[in-house]
ZAMARGU-4260 file (C-alpha; in steps of 0.2 Angstrom, whole numbers, plus 5000, padded with zeros to 4 digits):
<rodrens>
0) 4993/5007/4821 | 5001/5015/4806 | 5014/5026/4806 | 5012/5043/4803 | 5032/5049/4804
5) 5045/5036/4797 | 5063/5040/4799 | 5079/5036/4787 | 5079/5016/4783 | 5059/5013/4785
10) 5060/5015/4802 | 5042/5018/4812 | 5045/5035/4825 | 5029/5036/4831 | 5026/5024/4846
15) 5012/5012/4851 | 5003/5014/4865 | 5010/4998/4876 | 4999/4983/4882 | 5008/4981/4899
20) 5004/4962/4904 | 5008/4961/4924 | 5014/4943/4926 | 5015/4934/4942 | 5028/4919/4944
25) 5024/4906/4956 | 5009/4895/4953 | 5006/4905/4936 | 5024/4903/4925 | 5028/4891/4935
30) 5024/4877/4944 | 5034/4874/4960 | 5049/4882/4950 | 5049/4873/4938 | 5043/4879/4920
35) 5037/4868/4906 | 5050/4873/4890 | 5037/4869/4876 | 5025/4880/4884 | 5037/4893/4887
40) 5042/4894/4868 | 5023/4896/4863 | 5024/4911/4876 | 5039/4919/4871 | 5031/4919/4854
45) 5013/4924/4858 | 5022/4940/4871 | 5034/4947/4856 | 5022/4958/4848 | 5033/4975/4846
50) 5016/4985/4857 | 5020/4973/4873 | 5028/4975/4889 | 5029/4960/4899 | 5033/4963/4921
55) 5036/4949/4931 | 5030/4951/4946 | 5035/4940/4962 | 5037/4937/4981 | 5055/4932/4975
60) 5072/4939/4975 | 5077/4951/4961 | 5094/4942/4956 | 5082/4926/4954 | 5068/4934/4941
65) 5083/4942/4933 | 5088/4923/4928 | 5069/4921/4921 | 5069/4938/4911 | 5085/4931/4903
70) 5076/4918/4895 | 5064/4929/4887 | 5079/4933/4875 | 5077/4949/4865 | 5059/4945/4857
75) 5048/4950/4874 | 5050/4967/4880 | 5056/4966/4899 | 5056/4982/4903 | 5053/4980/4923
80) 5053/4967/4938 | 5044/4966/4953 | 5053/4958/4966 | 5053/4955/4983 | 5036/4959/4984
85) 5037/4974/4979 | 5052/4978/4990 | 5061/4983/4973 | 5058/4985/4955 | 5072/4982/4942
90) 5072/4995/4926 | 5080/4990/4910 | 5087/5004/4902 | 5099/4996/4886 | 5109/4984/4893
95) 5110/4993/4912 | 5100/4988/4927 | 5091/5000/4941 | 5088/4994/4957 | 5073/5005/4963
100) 5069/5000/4982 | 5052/5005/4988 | 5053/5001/5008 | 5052/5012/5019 | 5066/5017/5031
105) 5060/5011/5046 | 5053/4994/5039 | 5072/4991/5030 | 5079/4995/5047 | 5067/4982/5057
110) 5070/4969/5044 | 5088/4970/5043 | 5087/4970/5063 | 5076/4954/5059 | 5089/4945/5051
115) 5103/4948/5062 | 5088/4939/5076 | 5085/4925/5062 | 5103/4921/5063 | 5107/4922/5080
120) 5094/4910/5082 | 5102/4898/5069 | 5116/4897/5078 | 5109/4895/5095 | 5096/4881/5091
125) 5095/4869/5077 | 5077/4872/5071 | 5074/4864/5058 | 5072/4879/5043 | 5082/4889/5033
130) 5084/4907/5032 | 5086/4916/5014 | 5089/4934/5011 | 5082/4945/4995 | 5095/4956/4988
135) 5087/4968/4995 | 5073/4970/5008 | 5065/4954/5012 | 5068/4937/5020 | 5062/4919/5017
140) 5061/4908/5027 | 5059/4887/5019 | 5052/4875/5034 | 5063/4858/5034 | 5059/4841/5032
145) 5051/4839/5048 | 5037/4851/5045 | 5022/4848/5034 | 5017/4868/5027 | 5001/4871/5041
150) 5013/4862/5054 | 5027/4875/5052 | 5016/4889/5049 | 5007/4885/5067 | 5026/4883/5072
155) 5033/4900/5065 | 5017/4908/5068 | 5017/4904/5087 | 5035/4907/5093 | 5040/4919/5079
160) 5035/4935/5093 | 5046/4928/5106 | 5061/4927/5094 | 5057/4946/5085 | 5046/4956/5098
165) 5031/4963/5097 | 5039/4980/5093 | 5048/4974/5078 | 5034/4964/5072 | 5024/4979/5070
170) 5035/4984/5055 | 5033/4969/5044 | 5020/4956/5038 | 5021/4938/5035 | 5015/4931/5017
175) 5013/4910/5017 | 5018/4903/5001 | 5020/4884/4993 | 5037/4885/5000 | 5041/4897/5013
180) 5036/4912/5023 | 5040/4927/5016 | 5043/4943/5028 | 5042/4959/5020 | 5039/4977/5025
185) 5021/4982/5032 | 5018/4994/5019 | 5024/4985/5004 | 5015/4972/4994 | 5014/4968/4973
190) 5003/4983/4973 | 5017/4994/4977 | 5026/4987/4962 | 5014/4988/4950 | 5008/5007/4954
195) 5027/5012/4956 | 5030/5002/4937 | 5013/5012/4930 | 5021/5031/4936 | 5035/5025/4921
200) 5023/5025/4908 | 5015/5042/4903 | 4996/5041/4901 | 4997/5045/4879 | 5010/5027/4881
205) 5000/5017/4891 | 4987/5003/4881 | 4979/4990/4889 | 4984/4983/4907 | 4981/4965/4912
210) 4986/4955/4928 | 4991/4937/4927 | 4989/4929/4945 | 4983/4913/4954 | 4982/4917/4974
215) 4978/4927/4987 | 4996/4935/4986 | 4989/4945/4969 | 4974/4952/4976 | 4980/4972/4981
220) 4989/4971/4964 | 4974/4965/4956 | 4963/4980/4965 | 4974/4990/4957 | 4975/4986/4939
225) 4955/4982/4939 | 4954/5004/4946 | 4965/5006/4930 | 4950/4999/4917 | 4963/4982/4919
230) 4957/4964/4916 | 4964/4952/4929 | 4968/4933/4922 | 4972/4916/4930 | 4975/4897/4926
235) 4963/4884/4933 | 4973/4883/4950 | 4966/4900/4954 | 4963/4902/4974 | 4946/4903/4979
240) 4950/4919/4990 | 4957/4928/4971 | 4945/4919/4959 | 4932/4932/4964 | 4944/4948/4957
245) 4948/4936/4940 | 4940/4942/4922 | 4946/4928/4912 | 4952/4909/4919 | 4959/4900/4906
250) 4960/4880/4902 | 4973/4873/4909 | 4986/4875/4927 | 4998/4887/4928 | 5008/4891/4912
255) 4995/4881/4899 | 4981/4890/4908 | 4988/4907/4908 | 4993/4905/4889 | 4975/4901/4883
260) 4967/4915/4897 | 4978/4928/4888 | 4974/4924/4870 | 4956/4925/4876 | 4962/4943/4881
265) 4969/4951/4868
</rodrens>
């Protein structure tokens, strides 16, 4: 696009319309955490074009993907971050940060009651899991040693309505991950996220939209971009239950695959 209005010094006033690039963490950035530094770097570089917005998007805690965004550095555009589910979405605005929380009242007040249960429980019994609380509205819980994933998930799953109650329960849903289960409010999922991050954007700024995800986790956010004229991208390890909603799967798992399905895109 060339610029049709230039201020003092060269500068370009009249703005792109922004490429919003929705990216999921887990099983897409990274794999079990952990990210692969050569790759990133090609990333970073690919991501800095001055028309690009890049959103993490993640079932966890804000303070954590802050870390992550922080490694983008100045040459990605960051402007948001879906945590939590889409419990709550970080705005950048300079160098201050906006905690925008998107649960409900009653679902914040079941959970936080949900905790205080999770703990009392803790210090009753010695089950073998650990509790972890978003800096928000959300709980994970990590299984122990003793557990295999579907062993713990039967476990959980099986006892968690004696330990809550049914009346609680009916507040909040349980997401299985590679890790943990997360609990987060009935209402809120990544698609929350995603359309709450979209109302910031009026319609002359917004260019193209594209969702990066791998599992089953992605699949509302994904409806929602694909209703906006969106592509939706994955590496390899795509899920079998979100491969159906994909565009483009690129060569290679999680990060290497996710950098080729996006060259592919744009």
């Amino acid at each position: 696009m060339l610029c049709q209005d230039v201020k003092k010094k060269g500068e370009c006033k009249a703005m792109q319309a922004r490429d919003v690039f929705f990216i999921d963490y887990d099983g897409s950035l990274a794999d079990s955490g952990d990210i692969d530094v050569k790759l990133f770097a090609e990333l970073v570089e690919m991501m800095s074009q001055p028309n690009f917005d890049l959103v993490l998007c993640s079932g966890r805690p804000a303070p954590y993907l802050q870390g992550v965004r922080s490694f983008f550095g100045n040459k990605v555009k960051t402007p948001y971050i879906i945590a939590e589910n889409g419990s709550v979405v970080v705005v950048r605005k300079g160098h201050r940060f906006y905690f925008e929380m998107l649960v409900p009242w009653d679902e914040r007040q079941a959970i936080f009651k949900i905790k205080e249960d999770l703990r009392k429980i803790q210090q009753r019994n010695n089950y073998d899991f650990v509790v972890e609380y978003g800096k928000d509205y959300s709980i994970s819980v990590h299984w122990g040693r003793s557990f295999e994933k579907e062993a713990f998930w039967e476990y959980f799953n099986g006892n968690i309505e004696s330990w809550i109650g049914a009346q609680r329960l009916k507040k909040i849903r349980f997401v299985p991950t590679s890790d943990c289960i997360d609990i987060f409010g009935n209402s809120i999922s990544k698609a929350t996220g995603v359309k709450h991050v979209l109302q910031h954007y009026a319609p002359k700024d917004l260019g193209r939209i594209f969702y990066v995800g791998d599992s089953a986790n992605d699949i509302k956010a994904a409806q929602v971009v694909k209703t906006m004229g969106g592509k939706i991208l994955a590496p390899e390890n795509v899920s079998s239950d979100f491969q159906p909603f994909v565009d483009i799967v690129g060569k290679g798992r999680t990060l290497s695959g996710v950098i080729d399905a996006i060259k592919t895109a744009i």
